[in-house]
C-alpha positions, -999 to +999 in steps of 0.1 A: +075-931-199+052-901-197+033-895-224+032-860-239-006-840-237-027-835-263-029-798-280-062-795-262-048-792-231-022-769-234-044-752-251-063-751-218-034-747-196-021-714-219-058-697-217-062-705-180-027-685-175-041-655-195-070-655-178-053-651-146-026-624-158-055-604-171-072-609-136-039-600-119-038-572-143-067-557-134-067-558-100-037-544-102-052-513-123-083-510-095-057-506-065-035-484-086-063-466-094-075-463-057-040-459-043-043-424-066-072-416-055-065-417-015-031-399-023-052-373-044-080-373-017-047-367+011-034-341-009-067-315-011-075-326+022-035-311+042-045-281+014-079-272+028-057-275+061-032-251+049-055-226+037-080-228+073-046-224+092-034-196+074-069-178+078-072-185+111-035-169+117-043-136+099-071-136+120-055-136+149-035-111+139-062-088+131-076-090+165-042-082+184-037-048+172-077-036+182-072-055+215-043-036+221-055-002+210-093-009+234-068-014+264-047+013+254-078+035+257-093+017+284-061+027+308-062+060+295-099+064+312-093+049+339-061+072+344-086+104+337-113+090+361-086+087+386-072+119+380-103+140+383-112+121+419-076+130+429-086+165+421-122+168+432-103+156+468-076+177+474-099+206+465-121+194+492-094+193+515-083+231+502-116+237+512-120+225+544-086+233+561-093+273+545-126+276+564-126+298+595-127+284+631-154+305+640-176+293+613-182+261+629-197+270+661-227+303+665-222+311+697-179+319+690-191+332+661-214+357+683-186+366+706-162+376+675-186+400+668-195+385+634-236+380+643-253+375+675-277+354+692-295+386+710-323+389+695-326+431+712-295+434+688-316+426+660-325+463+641-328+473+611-305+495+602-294+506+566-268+490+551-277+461+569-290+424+554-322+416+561-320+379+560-285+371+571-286+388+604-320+396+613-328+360+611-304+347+635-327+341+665-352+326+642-335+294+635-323+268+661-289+263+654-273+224+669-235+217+660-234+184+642-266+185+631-282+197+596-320+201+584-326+217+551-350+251+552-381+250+521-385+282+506-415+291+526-394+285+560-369+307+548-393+331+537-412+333+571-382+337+589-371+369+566-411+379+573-404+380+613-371+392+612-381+422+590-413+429+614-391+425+647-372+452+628-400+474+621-392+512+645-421+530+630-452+545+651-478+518+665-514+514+676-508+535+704-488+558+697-518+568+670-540+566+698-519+592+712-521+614+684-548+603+656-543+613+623-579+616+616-602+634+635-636+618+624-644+581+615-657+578+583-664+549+557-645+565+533-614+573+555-613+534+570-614+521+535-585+544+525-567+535+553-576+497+552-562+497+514-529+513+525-516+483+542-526+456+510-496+436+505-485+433+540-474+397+545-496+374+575-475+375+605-495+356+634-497+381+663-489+408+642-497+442+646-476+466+623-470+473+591-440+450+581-466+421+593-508+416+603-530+392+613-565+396+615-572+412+643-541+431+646-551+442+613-585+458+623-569+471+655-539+492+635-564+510+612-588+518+636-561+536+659-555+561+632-589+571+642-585+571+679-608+540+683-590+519+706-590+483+700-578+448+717-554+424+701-582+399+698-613+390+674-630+379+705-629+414+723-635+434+691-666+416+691-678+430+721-670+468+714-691+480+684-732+482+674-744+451+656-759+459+624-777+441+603-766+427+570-792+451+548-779+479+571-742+470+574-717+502+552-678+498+539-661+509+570-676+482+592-658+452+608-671+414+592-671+393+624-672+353+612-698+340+639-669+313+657-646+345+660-624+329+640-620+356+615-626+397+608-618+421+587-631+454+576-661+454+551-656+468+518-693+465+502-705+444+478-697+412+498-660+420+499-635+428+527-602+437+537-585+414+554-553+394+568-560+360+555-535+334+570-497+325+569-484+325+541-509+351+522-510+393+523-536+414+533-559+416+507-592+428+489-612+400+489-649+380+487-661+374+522-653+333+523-679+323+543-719+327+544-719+326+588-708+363+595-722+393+611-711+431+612-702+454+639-698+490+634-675+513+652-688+545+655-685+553+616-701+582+607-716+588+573 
């Protein structure tokens, strides 16, 4: 028969049993504790969620109204843009259909009686327009071809058309019937300074347009000296004089024979000077020049 244990040993066996329930206990406690936690942790965690979602949908909501209103005003631009092309091309159309037949071609243009390509038709006449008219001839005209005109083309061309114009007397008919009697200095140099202004025209020879020698040559008719169209053969007609000798009245011969004009004293002439320039009182340009005198008196 068993014998029954000392009070030492259930004394042992009762504080190895508390021992483990307060182990048991407190594990119990740490995973409680931690089971809190988590929960706790799971909790902030789906809140932060909330709140980032809910930010994130307003905004999105934000953005779709300003989208909207940019395309809005986007297709409004574009329908403006489109309209104003629509417009700028039907005018152009307008344009084009309302344009005369006539317009496009000169020479049906010519036979309507609108201008003319005849350059005797070409007068000056009052009432008329210098440039429109007159200058027809001037200009080559090509269907289906276009070059613009500078402002000094256009110019010239108004500068010939207005000499071709020109029905006032000429070199000869003053040597028909001078206006002066007697040469003298005085006289030439009043005469010379009449024509200042007159535009270059090469070859020309009246007062709506000089060159040099055509220059020389209309003055000097006025005195009943008759003169060539040419620096070369003006040359040849007068007394060389010498420079310490040479009076106003006298012609300034450049040595080539490039040049003349009519001397004005103190190392200035009269003189046509080159396209594009007027007949002007000017120094003498260049040192190589001699002087010719045609039968001036004192």
């Amino acid at each position: 028969m068993a014998s029954n244990g000392s009070g030492k040993h259930r004394a042992d066996v009762e504080i190895n049993v508390l021992e483990s329930f307060e182990v048991r206990s407190r594990r119990s406690v740490r995973e409680a504790e931690k089971a809190k936690l988590a929960k706790s942790s799971r909790r902030a965690r789906r809140a932060v969620l909330r709140m980032e979602a809910k930010t994130l949908r307003r905004e999105r909501q934000l953005q779709k109204p300003l989208s909207k209103v940019s395309a809005q005003g986007r297709l409004r631009n574009n329908q403006t843009f489109r309209t104003a092309v629509t417009m700028l091309t039907a005018s152009g159309l307008l344009a084009t259909s309302a344009l005369p037949a006539y317009a496009y071609d000169p020479e049906v243009a010519a036979m309507a009686k609108f201008t003319t390509t005849n350059p005797e038709d070409i007068v000056q006449t009052e009432g008329t327009q210098d440039l429109t008219v007159a200058a027809a001839n001037t200009v080559e005209f090509v269907r289906g071809e276009y070059a613009s005109e500078s402002a000094a083309q256009v110019l010239r061309q108004q500068t010939i058309s207005n000499y071709r114009a020109y029905e006032g007397p000429s070199a000869a008919d003053f040597l028909k019937d001078p206006p002066f009697s007697s040469v003298s200095s005085e006289k030439v140099l009043q005469v010379a300074a009449q024509y200042v202004g007159t535009p270059y025209v090469f070859g020309g020879s009246n007062p709506r347009g000089f060159d040099c020698s055509g220059y020389v040559m209309y003055v000097y008719a006025q005195f009943g000296v008759e003169l060539r169209h040419s620096v070369n053969a003006q040359a040849r007609v007068g007394m060389v004089v010498s420079p310490e000798d040479a009076r106003p009245g006298d012609v300034v011969i450049f040595n080539d024979h490039s040049h003349n004009g009519i001397y004005a004293g103190n190392g200035q002439f009269y003189h046509a000077p080159q396209p594009g320039d007027r007949v002007k009182l000017a120094p003498i340009f260049d040192s190589r020049y001699y002087f010719i005198r045609l039968g001036t008196d004192s």
